[in-house]
C-alpha positions as CSV (number, residue, x, y, z in Angstrom):
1,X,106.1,64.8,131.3
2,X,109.5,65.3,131.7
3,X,110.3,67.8,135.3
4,X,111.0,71.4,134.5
5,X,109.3,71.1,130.9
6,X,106.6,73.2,129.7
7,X,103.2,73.0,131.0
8,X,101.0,73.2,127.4
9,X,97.8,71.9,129.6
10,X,96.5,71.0,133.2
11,X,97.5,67.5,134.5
12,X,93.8,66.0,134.3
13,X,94.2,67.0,130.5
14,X,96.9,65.3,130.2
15,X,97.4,62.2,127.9
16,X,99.9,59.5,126.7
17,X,98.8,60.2,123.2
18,X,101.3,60.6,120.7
19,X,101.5,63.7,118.6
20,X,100.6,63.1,114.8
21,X,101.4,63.9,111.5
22,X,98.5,66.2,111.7
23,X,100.1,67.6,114.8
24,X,103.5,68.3,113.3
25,X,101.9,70.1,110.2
26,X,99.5,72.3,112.2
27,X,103.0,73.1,114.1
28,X,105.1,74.2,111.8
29,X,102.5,76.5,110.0
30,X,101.8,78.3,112.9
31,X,105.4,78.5,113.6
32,X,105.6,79.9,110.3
33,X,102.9,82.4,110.8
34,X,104.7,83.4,114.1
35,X,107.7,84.2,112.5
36,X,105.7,86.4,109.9
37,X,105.1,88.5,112.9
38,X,108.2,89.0,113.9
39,X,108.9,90.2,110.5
40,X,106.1,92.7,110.0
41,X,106.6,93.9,114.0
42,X,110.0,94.8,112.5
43,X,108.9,96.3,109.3
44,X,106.4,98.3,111.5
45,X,109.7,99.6,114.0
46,X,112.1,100.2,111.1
47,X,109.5,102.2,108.9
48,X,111.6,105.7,107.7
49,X,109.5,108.2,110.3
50,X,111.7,110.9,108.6
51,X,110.5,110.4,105.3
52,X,107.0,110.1,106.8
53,X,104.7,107.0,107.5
54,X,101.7,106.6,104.9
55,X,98.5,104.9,106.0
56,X,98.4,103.0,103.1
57,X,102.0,101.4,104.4
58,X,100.2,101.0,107.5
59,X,96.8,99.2,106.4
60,X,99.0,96.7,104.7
61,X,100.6,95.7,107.4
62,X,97.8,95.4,109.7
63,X,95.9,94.0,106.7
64,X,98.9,91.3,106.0
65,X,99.2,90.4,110.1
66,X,95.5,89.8,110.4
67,X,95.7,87.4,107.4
68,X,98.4,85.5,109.1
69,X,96.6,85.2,112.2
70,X,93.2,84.1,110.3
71,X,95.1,81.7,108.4
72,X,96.6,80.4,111.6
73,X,93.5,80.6,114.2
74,X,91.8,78.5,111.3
75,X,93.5,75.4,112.1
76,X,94.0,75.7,115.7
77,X,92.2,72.4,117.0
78,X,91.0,74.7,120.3
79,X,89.1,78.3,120.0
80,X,89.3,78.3,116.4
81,X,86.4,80.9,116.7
82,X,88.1,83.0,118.8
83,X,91.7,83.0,117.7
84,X,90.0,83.7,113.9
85,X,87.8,87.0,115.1
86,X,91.5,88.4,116.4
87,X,92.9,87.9,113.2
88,X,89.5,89.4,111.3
89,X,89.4,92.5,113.5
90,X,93.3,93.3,112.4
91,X,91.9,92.8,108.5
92,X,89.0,95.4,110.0
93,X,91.9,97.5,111.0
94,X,94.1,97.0,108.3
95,X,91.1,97.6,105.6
96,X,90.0,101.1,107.4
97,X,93.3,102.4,107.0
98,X,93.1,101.4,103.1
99,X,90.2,102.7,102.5
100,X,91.1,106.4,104.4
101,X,94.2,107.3,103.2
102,X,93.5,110.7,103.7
103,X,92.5,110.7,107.6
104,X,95.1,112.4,109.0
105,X,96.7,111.5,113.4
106,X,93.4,111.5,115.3
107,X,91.1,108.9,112.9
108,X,94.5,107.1,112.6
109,X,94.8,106.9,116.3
110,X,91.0,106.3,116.9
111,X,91.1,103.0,114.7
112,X,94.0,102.2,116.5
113,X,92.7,102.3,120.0
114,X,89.4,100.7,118.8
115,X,91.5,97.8,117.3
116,X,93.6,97.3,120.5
117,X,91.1,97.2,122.7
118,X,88.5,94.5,120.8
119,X,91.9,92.3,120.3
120,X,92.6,92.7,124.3
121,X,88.7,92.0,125.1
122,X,89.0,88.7,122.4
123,X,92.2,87.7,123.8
124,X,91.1,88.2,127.4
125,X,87.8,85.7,126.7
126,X,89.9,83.5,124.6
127,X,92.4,83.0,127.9
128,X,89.5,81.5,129.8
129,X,89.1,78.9,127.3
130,X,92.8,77.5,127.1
131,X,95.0,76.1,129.1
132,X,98.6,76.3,130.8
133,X,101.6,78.0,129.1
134,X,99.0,79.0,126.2
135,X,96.6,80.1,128.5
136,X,99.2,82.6,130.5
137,X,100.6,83.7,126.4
138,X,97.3,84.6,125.7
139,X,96.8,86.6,128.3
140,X,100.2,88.7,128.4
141,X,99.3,89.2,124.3
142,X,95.7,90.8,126.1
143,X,97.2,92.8,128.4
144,X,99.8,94.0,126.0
145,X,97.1,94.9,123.8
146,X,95.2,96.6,126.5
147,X,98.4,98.4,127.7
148,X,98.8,100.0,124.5
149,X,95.6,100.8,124.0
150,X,95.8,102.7,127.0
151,X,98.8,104.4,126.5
152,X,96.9,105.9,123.1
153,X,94.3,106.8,124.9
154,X,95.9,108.7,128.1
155,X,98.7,110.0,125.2
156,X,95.9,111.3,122.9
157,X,96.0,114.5,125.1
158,X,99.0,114.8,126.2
159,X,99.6,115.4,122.1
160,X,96.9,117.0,121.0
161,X,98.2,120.4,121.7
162,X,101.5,119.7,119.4
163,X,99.4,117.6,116.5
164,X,96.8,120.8,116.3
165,X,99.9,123.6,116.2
166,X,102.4,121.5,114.1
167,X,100.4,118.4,112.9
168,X,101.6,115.4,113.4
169,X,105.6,115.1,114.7
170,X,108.1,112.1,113.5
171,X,108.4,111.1,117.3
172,X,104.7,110.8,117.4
173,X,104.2,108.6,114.5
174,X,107.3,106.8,115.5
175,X,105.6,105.9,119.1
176,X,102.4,105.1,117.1
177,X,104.6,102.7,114.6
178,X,106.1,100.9,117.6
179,X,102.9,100.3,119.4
180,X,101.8,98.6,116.1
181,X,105.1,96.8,116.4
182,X,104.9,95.8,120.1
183,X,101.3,94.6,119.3
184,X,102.6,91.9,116.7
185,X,105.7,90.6,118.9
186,X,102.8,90.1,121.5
187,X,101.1,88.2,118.9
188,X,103.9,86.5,117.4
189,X,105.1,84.9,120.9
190,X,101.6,83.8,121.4
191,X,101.8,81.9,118.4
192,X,105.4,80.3,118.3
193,X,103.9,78.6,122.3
194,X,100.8,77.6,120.2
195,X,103.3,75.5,117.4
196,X,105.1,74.5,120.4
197,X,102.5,72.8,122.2
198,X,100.5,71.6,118.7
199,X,104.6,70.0,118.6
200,X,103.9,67.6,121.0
201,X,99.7,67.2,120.5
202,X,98.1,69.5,123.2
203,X,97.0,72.7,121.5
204,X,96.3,74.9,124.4
């Protein structure tokens, strides 16, 4: 390994293998599906708050960014299982804001908070399981999750008061729209280090 380069695994993993054709196409999908992130995290920041922010416009992007992930934990070569169940419980999320398009802030929030928080716990197992500069993305996409999660939860209160006298306010649903937003850039790093290191044949 080349000094100063990326650590993708530990030294006693390391090998003189060369990465394959298999390798390079695993790679670039989930580059692919990284970059798919970054463009629904921005479709989630630039929704029109003013104009209001529809569930429905919500569940499909949580519905369409836990595809991506599926589509991309399904051929990791390591935790597989795991990077999959992330992506299923964003389809979960996505699909439960489908099916209420009625629920007004607080169910919204709830299934946002539950969603977080079983991505952080996934995420957090899944970073015991992997290895260097994976193993460290994976965990900052946990804690992010967790962060956020948190940041619901404490806010919940804090906005309960103004959600019950004026329902819910544009710079509410706008912080709510971001945290979905922060939540896939988290996701979509994670992701673009995974392609990196299936790049040279040591999927974390």
């Amino acid at each position: 390994m080349v000094a100063g380069a990326r650590l993708c695994y530990t030294p006693a993993m390391a090998t003189t293998d060369q990465p394959d054709l298999a390798d390079q196409s695993r790679s670039r999908w989930i580059s692919i599906a990284g970059v798919a992130m970054f463009v629904l995290s921005a479709g989630a920041a630039l929704l029109p708050v003013e104009k209001g922010i529809s569930s429905s416009v919500i569940g499909a992007l949580l519905l369409a960014a836990g595809l991506i992930e599926l589509a991309a934990g399904r051929i990791r070569r390591e935790t597989r299982d795991l990077a999959m169940m992330a992506g299923a419980v964003t389809v979960l999320a996505g699909l439960l804001f489908l099916l209420n398009r009625d629920s007004k802030f607080f169910p919204i929030v709830n299934i946002v908070i539950g969603w977080l928080a079983l991505r952080s716990i996934i995420l957090a197992i899944k970073s015991r399981r992997v290895r260097g500069s994976v193993r460290t993305w994976t965990g900052i996409a946990a804690i992010t999750d967790f962060v956020l999660a948190l940041v619901l939860l404490v806010g919940l209160s804090l906005s309960s008061v103004v959600v019950l006298l004026f329902g819910p306010t544009p710079a509410i649903v706008a912080s709510f729209a971001w945290i979905v937003a922060l939540s896939f850039v988290a996701t979509g790093l994670l992701l673009l280090e995974v392609a990196s290191c299936e790049r040279e044949g040591t999927d974390g």
